[in-house]
Steps between C-alpha positions, in 0.01 A plus 500: 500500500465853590256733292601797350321816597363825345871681394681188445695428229454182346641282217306203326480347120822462478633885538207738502493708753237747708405691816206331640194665547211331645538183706228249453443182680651266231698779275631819473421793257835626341630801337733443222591867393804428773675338214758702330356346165133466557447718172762246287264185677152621381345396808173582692567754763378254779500145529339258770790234649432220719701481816612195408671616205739765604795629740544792665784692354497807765255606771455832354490634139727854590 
């Protein structure tokens, strides 16, 4: 499995969406303002995502 890196967009939990951040060794810290309806969600800003539990969506987030 390939591992996102810092600028990636990724998708996990079943839709959510976010540019990662920091890469960790077993995660990835995620920005979820990307998300047209972050606001509507009432979600944390960040979020910490195991690499096991998301797919890259694109390789950058522009």
């Amino acid at each position: 499995m390939k591992k996102a890196e810092v600028g990636y967009v990724i998708e996990f939990k079943e839709g959510l969406r976010g540019v990662v951040e920091k890469v960790n060794e077993n995660s990835v810290i995620v920005d979820l303002t990307y998300m047209d309806n972050y606001r509507d969600l009432e979600l944390d800003q960040r979020t910490v995502v195991n690499h096991k539990n998301y797919k890259i969506i694109r390789e950058n987030a522009i």
